[in-house]
DRENVEX-240589 format. One record per residue: residue number from 1; residue in one letter; z negated, x negated, y of N, C-alpha, C in turn. Coordinates in Angstrom, 1 decimal. Atoms other than C-alpha are relative to their C-alpha. Layout:
(pt NUM; "a"; (Z; X; Y); (Z; X; Y); (Z; X; Y))
...
//
This chain:
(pt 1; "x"; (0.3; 1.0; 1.0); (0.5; 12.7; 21.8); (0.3; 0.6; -1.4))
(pt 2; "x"; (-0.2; -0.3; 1.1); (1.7; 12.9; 18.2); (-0.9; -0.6; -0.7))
(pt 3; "x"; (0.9; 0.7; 1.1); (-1.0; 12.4; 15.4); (0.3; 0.3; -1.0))
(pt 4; "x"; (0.3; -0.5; 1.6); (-0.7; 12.5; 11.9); (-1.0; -0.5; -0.8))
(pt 5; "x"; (1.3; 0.1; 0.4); (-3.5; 12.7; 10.0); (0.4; 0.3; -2.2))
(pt 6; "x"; (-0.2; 0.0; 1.7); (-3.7; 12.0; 5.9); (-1.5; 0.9; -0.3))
(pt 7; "x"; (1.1; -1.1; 0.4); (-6.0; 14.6; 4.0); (-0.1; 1.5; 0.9))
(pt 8; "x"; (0.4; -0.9; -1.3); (-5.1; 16.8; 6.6); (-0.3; 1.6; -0.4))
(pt 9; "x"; (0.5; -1.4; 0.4); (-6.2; 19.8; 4.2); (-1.8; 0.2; 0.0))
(pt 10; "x"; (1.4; 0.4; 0.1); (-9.8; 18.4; 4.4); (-0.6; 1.3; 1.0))
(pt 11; "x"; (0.4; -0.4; -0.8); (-12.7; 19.9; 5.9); (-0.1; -0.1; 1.6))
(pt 12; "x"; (0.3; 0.7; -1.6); (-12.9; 17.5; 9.2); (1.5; 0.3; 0.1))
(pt 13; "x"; (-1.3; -0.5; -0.4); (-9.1; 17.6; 9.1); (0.5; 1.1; 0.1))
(pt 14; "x"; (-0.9; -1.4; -0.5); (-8.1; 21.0; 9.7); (-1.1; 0.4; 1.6))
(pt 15; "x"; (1.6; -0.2; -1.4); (-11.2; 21.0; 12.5); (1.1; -0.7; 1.2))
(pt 16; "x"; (-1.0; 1.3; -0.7); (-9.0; 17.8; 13.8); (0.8; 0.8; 0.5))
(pt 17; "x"; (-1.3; -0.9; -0.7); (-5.8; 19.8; 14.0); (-0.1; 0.9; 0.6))
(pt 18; "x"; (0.2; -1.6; -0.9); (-7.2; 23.1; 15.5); (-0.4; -0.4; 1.4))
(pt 19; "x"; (0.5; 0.8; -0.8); (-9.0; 20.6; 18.1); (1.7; -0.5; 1.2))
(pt 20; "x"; (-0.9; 0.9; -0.8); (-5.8; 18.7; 19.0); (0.8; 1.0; -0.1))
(pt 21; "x"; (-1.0; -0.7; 0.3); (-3.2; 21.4; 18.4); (-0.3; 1.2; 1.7))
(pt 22; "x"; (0.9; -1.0; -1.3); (-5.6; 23.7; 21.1); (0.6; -0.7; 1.3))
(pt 23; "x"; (-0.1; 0.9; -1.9); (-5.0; 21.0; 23.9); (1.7; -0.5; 0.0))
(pt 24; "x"; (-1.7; 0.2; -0.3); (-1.1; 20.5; 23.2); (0.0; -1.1; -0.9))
(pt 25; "x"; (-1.0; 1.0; 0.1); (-0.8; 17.6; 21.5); (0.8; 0.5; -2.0))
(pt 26; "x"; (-1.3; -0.2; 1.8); (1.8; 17.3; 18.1); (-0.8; -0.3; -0.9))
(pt 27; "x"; (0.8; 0.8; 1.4); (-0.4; 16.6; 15.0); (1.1; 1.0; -1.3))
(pt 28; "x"; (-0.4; -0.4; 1.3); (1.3; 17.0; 11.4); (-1.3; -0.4; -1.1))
(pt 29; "x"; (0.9; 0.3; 0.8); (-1.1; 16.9; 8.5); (0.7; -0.5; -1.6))
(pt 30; "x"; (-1.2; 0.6; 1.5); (-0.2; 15.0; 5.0); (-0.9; 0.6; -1.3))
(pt 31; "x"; (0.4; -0.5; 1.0); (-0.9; 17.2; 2.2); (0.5; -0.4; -1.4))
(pt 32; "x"; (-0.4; 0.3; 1.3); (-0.5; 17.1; -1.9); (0.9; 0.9; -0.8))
(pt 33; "x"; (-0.2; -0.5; 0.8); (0.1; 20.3; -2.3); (0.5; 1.3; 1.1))
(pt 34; "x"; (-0.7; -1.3; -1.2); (2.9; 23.3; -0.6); (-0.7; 1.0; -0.1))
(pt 35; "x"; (0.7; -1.0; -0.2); (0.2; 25.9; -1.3); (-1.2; 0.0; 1.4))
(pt 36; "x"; (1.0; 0.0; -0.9); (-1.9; 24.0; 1.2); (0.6; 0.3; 1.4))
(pt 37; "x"; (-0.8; -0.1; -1.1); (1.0; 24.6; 4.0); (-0.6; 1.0; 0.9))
(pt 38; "x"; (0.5; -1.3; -0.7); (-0.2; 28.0; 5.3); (-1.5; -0.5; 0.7))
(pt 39; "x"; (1.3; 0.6; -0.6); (-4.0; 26.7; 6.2); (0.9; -1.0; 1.3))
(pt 40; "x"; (-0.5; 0.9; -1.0); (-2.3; 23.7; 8.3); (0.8; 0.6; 1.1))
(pt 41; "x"; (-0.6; -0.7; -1.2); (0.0; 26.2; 10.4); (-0.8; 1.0; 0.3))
(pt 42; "x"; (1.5; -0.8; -0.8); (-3.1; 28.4; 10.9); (-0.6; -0.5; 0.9))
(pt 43; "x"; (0.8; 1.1; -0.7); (-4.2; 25.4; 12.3); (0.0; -0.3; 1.3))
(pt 44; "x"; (-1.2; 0.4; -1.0); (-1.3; 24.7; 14.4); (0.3; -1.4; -0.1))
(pt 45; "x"; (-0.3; 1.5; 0.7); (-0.6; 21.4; 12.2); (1.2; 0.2; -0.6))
(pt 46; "x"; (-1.0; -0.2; 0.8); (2.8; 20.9; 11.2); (-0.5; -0.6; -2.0))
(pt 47; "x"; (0.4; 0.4; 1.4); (2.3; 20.4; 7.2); (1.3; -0.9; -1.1))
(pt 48; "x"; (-1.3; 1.4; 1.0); (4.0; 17.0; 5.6); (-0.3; -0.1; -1.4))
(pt 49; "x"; (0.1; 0.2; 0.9); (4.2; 17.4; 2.1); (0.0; -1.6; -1.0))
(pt 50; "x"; (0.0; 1.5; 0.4); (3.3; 13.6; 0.2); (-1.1; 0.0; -0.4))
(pt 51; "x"; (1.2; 0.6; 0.4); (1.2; 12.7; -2.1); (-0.3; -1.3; 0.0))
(pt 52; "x"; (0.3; 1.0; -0.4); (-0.5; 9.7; -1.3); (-0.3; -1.4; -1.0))
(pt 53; "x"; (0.0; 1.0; 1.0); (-1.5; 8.3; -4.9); (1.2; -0.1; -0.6))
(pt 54; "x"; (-1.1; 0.6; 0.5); (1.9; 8.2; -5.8); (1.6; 0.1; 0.6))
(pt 55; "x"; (-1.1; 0.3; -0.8); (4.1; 7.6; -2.8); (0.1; -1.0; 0.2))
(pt 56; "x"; (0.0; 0.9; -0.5); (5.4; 4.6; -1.8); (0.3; -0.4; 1.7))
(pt 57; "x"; (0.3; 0.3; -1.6); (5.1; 2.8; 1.6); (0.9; 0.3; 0.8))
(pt 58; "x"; (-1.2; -0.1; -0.5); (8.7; 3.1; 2.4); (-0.4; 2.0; 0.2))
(pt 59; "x"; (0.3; -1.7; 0.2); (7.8; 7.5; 1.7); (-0.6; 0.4; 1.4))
(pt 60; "x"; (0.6; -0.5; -1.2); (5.0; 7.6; 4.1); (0.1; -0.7; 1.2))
(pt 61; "x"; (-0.7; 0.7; -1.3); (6.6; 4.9; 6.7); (0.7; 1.2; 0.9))
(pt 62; "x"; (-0.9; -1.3; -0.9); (9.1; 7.9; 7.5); (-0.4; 1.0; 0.7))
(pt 63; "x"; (0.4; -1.4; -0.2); (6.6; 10.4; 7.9); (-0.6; -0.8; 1.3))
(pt 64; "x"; (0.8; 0.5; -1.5); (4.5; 8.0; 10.7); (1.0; -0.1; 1.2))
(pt 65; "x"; (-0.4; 0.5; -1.4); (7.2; 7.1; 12.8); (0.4; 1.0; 0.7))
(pt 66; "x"; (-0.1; -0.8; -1.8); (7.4; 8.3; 16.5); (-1.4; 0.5; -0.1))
(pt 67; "x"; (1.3; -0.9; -0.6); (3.8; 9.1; 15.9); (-0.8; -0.8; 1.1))
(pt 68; "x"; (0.4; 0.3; -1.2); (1.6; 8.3; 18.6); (-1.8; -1.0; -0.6))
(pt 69; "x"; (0.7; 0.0; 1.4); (-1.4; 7.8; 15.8); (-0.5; 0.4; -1.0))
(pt 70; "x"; (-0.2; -0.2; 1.1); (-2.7; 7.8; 12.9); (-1.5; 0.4; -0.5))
(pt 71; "x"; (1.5; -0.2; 0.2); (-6.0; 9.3; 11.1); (-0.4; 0.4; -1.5))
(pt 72; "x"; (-0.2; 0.4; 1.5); (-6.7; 8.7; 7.4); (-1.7; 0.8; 0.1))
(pt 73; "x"; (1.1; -1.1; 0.3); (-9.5; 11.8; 6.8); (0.0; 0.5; -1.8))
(pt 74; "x"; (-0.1; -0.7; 1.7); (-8.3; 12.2; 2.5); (-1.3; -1.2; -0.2))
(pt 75; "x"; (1.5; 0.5; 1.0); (-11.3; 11.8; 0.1); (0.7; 0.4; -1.1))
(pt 76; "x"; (0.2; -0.7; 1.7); (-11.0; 12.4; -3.8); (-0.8; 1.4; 0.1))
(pt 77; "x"; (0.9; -1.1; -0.3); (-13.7; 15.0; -2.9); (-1.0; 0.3; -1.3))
(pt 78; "x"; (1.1; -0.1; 0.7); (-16.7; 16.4; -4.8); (0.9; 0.3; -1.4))
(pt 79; "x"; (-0.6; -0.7; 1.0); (-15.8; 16.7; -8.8); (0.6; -1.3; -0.8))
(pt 80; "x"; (-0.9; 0.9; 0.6); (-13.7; 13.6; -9.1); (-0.7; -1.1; -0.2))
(pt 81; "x"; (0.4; 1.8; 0.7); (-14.2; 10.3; -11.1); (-0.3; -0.9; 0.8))
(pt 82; "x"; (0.0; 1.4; -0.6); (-14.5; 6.9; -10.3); (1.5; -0.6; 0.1))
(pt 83; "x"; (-1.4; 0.7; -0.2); (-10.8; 6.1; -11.0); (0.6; 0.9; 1.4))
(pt 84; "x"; (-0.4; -0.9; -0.9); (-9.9; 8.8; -8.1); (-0.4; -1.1; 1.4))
(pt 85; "x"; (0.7; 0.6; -1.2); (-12.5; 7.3; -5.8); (1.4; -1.8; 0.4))
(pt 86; "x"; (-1.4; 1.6; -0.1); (-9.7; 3.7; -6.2); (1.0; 0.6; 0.5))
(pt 87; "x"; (-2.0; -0.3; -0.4); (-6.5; 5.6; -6.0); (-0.3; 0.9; 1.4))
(pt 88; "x"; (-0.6; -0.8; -1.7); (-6.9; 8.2; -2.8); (-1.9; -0.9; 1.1))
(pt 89; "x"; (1.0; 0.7; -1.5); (-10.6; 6.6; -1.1); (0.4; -1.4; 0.9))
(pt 90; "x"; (-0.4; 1.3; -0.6); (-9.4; 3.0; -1.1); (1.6; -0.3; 0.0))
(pt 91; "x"; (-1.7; 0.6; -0.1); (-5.7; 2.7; -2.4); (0.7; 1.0; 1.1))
(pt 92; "x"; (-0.6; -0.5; -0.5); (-4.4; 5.6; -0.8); (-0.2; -0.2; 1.7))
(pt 93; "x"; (0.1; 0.9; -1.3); (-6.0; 4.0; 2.7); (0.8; -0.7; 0.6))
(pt 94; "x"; (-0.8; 1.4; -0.1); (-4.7; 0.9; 2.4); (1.6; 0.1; 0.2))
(pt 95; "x"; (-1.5; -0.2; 0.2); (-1.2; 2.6; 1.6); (0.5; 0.6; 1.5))
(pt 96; "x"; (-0.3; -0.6; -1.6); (-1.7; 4.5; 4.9); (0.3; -0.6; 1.2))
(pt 97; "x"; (0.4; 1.3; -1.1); (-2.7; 1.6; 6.9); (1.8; -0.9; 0.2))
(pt 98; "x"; (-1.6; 0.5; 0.0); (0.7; -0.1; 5.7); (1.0; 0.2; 0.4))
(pt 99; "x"; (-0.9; -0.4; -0.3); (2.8; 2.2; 6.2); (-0.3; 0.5; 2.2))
(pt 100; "x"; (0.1; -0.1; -0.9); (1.5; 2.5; 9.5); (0.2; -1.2; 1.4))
(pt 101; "x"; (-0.8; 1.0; -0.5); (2.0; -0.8; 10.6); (1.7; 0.1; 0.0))
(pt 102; "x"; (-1.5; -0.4; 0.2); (5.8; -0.3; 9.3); (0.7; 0.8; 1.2))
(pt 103; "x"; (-0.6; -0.7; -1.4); (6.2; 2.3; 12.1); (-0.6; 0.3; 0.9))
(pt 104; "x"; (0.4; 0.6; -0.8); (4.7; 0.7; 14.2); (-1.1; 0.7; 1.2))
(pt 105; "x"; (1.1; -1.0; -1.0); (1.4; 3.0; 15.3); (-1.0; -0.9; -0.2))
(pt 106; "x"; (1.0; 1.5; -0.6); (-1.2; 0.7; 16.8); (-0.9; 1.0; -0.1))
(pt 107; "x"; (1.2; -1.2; 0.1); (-4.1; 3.8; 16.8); (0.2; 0.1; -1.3))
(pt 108; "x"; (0.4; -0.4; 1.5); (-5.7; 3.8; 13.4); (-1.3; 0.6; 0.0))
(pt 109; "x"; (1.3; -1.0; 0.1); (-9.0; 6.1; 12.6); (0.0; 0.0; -1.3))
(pt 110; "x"; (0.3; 0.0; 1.7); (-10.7; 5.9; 9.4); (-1.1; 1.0; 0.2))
(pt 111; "x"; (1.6; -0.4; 0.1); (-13.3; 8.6; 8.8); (-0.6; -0.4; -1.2))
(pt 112; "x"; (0.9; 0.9; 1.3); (-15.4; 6.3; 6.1); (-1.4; 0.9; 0.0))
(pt 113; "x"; (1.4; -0.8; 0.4); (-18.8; 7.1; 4.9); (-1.4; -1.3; 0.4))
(pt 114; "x"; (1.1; 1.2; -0.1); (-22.3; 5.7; 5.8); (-0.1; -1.0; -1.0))
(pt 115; "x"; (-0.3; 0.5; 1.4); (-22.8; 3.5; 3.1); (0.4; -0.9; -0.4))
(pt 116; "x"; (-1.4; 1.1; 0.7); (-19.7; 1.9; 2.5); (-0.1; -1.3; 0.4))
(pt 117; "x"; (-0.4; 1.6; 0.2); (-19.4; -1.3; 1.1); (0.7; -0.3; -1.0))
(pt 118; "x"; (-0.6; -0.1; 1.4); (-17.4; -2.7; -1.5); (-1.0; -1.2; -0.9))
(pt 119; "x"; (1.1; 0.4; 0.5); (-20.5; -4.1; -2.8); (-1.1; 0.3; 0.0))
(pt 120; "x"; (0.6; -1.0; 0.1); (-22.3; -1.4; -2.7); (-1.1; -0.1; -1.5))
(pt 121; "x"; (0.6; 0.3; 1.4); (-25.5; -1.8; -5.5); (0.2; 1.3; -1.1))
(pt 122; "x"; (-0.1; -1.2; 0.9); (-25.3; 0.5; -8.6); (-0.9; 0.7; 0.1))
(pt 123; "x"; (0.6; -1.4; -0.4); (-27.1; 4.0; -7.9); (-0.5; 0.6; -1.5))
(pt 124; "x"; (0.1; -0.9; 1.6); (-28.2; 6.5; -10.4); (1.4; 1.1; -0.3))
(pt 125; "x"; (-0.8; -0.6; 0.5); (-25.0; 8.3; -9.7); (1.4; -1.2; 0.2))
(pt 126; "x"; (-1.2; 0.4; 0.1); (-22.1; 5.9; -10.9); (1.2; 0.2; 0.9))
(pt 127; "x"; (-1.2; -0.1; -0.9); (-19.5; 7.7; -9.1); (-0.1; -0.1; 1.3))
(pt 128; "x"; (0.3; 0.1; -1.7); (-20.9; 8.0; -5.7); (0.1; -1.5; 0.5))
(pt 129; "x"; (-0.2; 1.4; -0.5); (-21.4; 4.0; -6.1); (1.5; -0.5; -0.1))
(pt 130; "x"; (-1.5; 0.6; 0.3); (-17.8; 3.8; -7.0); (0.7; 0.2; 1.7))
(pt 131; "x"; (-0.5; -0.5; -1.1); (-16.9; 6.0; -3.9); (-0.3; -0.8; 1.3))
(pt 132; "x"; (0.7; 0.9; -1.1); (-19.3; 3.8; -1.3); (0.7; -1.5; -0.4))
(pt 133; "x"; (-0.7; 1.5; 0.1); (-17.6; 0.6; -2.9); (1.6; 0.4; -0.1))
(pt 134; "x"; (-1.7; -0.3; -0.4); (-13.6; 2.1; -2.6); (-0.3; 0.0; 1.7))
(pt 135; "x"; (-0.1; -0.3; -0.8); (-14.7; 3.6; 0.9); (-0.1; -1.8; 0.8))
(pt 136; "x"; (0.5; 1.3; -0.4); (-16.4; -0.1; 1.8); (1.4; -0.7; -0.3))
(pt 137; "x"; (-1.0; 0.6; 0.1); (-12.9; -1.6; 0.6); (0.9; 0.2; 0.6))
(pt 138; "x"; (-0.6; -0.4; -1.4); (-10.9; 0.1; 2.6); (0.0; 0.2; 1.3))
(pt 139; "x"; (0.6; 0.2; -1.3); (-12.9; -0.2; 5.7); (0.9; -1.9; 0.4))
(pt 140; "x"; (-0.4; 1.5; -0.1); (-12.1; -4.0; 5.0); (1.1; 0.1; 0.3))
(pt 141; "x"; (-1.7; 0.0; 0.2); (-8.5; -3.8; 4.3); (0.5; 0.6; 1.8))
(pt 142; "x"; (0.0; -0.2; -1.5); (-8.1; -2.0; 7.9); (0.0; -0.4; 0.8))
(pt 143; "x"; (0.5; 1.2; -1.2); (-10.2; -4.3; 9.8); (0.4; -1.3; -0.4))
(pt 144; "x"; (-1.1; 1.2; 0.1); (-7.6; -7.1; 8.6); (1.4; 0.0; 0.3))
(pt 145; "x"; (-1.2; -0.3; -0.5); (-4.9; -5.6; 10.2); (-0.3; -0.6; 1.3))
(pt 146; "x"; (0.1; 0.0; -1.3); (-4.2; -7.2; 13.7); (1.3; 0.7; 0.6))
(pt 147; "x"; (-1.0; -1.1; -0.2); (-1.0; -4.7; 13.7); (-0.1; 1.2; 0.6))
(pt 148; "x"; (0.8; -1.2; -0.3); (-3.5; -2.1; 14.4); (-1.2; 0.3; 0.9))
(pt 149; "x"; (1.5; 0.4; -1.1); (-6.2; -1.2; 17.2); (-0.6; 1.2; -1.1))
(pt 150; "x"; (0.8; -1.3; 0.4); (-8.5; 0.6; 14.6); (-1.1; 0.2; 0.4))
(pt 151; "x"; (1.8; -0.8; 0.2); (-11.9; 2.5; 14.5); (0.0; 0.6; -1.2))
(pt 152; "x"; (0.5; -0.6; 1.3); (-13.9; 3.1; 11.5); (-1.7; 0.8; 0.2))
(pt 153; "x"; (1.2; -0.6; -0.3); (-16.0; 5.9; 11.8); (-0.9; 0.3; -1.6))
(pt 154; "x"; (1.0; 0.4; 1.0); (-18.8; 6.0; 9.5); (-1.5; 1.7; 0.3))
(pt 155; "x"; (0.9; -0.5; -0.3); (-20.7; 9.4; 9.7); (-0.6; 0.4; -1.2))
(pt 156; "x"; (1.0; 0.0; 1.7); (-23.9; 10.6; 7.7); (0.4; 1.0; -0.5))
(pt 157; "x"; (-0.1; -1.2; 1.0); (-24.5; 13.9; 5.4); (0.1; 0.5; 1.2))
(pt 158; "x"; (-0.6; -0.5; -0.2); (-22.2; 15.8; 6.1); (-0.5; 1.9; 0.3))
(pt 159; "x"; (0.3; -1.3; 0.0); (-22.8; 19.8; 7.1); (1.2; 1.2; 0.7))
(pt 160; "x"; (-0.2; -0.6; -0.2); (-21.3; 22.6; 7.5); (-0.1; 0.8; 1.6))
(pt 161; "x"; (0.9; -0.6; -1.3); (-23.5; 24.5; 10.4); (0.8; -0.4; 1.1))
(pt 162; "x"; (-0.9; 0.2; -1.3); (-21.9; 24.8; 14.0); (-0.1; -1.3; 0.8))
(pt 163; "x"; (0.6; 0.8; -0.9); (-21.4; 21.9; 15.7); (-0.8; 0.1; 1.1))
(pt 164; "x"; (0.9; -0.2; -1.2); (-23.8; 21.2; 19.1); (0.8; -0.6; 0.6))
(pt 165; "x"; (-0.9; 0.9; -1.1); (-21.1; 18.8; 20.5); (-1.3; -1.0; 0.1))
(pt 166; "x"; (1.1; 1.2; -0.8); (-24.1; 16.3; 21.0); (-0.6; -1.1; -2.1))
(pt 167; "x"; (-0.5; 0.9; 1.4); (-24.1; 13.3; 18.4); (-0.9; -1.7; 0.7))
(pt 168; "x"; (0.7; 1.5; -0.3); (-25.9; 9.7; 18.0); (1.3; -1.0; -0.4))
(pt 169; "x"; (-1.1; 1.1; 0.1); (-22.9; 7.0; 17.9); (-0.4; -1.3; 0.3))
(pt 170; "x"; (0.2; 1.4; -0.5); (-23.5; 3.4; 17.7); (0.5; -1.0; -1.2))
(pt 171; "x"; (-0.2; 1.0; 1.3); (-23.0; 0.3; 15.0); (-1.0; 0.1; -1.2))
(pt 172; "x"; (1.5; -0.5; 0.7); (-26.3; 1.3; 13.6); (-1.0; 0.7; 0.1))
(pt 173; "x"; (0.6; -1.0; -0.4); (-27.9; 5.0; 13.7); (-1.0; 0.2; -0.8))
(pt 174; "x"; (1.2; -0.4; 0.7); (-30.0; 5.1; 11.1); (0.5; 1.4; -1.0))
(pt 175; "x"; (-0.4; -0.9; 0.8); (-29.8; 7.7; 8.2); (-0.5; 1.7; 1.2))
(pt 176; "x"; (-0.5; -1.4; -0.9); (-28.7; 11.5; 9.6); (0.7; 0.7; -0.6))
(pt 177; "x"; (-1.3; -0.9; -0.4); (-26.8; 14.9; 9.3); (0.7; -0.3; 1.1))
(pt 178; "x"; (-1.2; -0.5; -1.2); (-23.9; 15.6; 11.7); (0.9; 1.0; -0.9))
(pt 179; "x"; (-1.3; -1.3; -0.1); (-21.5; 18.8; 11.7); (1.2; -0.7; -0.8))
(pt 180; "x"; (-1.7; -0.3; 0.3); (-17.9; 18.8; 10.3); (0.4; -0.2; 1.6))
(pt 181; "x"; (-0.3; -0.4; -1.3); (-17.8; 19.9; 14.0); (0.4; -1.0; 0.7))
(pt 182; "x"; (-0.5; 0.9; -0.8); (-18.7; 17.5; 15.6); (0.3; -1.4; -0.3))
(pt 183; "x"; (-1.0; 1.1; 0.4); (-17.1; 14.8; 13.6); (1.3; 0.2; 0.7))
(pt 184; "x"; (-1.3; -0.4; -1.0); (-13.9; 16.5; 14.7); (-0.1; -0.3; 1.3))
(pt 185; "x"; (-0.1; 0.8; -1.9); (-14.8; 16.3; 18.4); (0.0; -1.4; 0.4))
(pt 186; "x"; (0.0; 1.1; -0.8); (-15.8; 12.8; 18.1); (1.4; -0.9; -0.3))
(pt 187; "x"; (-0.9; 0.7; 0.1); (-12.6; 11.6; 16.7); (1.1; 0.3; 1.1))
(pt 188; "x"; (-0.5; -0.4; -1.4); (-10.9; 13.5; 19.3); (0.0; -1.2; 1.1))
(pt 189; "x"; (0.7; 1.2; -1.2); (-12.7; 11.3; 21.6); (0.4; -0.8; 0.0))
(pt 190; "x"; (-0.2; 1.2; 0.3); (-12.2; 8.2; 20.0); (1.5; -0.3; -0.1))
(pt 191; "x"; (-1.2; -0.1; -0.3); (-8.5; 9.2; 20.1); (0.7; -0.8; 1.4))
(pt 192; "x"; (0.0; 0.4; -1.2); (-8.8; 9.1; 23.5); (-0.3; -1.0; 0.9))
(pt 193; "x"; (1.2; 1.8; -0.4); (-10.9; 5.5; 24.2); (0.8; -0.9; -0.7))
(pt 194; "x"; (-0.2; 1.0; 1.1); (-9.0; 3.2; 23.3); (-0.6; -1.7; -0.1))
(pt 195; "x"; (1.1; 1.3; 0.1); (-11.6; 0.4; 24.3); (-1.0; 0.6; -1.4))
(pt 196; "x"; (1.4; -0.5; 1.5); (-13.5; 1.9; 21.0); (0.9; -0.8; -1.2))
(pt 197; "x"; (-0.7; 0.2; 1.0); (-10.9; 0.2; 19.1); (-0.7; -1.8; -0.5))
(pt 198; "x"; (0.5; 1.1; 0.3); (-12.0; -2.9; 16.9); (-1.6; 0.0; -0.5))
(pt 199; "x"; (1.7; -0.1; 0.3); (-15.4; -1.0; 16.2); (-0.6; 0.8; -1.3))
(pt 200; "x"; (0.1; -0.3; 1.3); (-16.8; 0.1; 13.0); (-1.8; 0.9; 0.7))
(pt 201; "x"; (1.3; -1.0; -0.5); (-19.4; 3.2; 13.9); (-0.4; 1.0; -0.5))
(pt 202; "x"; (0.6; -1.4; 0.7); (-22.2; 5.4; 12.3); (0.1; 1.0; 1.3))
(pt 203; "x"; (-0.6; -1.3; -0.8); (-22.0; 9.2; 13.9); (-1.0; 0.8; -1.0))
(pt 204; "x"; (1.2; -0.4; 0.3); (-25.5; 11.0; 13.2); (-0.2; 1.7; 1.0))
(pt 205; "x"; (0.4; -1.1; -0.9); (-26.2; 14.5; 15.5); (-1.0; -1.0; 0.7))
(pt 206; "x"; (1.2; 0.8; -1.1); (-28.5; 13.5; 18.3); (0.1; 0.5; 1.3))
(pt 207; "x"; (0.2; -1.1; -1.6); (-28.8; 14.5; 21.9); (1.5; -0.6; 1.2))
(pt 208; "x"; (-1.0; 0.2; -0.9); (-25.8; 12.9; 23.6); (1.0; 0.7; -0.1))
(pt 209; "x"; (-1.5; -0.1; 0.3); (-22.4; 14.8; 24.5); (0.7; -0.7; -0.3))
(pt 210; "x"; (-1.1; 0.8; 1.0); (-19.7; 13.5; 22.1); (0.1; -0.7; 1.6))
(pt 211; "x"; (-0.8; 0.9; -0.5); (-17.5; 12.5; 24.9); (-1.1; -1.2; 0.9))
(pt 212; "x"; (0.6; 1.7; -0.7); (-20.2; 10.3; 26.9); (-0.7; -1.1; -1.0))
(pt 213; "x"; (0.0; 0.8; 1.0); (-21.6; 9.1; 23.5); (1.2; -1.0; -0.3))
(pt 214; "x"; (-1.3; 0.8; 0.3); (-17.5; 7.6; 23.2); (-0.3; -0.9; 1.2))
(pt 215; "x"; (0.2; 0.8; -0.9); (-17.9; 6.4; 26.7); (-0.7; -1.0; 0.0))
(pt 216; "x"; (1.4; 1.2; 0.2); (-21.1; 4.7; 26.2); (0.6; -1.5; -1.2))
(pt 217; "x"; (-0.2; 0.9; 1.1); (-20.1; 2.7; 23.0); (1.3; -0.9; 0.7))
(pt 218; "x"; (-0.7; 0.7; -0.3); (-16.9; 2.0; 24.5); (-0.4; -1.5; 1.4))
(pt 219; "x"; (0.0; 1.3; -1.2); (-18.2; -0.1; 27.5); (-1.3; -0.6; -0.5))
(pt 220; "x"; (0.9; 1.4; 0.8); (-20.6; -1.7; 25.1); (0.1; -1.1; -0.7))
(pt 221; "x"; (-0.6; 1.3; 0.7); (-20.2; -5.2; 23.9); (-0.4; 0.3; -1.6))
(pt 222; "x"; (0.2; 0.0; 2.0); (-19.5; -5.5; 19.8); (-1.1; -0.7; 0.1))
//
């Protein structure tokens, strides 16, 4: 299986590629910047140079096709504005999504955030509500594709600490940490399920192994 993965210099993204790269399959990662190259072949990610807020669809069309799917993991990340949170949380999405229809990969994966709406109420921190209302817009924009079998994963505060492999998965978990870790393993998963497709799911730590947590959701009715 070929994946390419956008943000693929992220924290969950390089997790992603060491994960799928380990078991054989092709993953390339889509970076901003040729200094980030060296991390991604440490990884065992081929590294696609493209930046995302100012490529066009026709750009990143070329780089999707023959892939097998696709996994949109870029954030703006801690630091950056509210206009960021528009151009790489929501627009640069949306651009991914397009061009992914174009060459014609039917596996979409969004890792989104708990949260997200694009109506998200105003907070005490402005940009975080900007970030929850881009992430929430681009969740949409995705799940109006019928070009695409996506999943929109949705996990909570984020951590560092070793994954356990064992995670709460469902349409509604309730507020939670989970790993980097095992974010990575569950998208793995969800790679692999493709009855998970069409589902929009929080991803919390909890006591089930990832892969029967995928199983489970999958042969659960929306």
């Amino acid at each position: 299986m070929r994946v390419v993965i956008a943000g693929g210099h992220g924290r969950i993204a390089l997790r992603l590629e060491r994960l799928l790269a380990g078991r054989g399959d092709e993953v390339a990662g889509v970076i901003r910047r040729t200094g980030q190259a060296g991390d991604l072949l440490a990884a065992g990610a081929e590294p696609v140079v493209c930046d995302l807020e100012s490529a066009s669809v026709d750009d990143v069309t070329r780089h999707l096709e023959g892939a097998d799917a696709a996994v949109f993991a870029a954030g703006a990340g801690p630091g950056s504005g509210a206009a960021r949170k528009e151009t790489v949380d929501r627009a640069a999405a949306v651009l991914f999504a397009d061009a992914a229809e174009r060459a014609g990969v039917r596996r979409f994966l969004v890792v989104s955030s708990m949260g997200a709406d694009p109506a998200a109420q105003e907070g005490p921190d402005p940009v975080f509500t900007a970030y929850l209302r881009a992430k929430g817009a681009a969740d949409e924009a995705v799940r109006s594709r019928s070009g695409l079998d996506w999943t929109v994963l949705r996990p909570g505060r984020l951590t560092d600490d070793p994954g356990t492999g064992l995670v709460t998965l469902a349409e509604h978990t309730g507020r939670g940490a989970v790993t980097r870790d095992d974010v990575a393993a569950t998208l793995v998963a969800l790679l692999d399920e493709p009855r998970t497709a069409g589902r929009t799911l929080e991803l919390i730590g909890g006591d089930d192994p990832v892969t029967d947590a995928v199983r489970a959701i999958a042969t659960t009715p929306a």
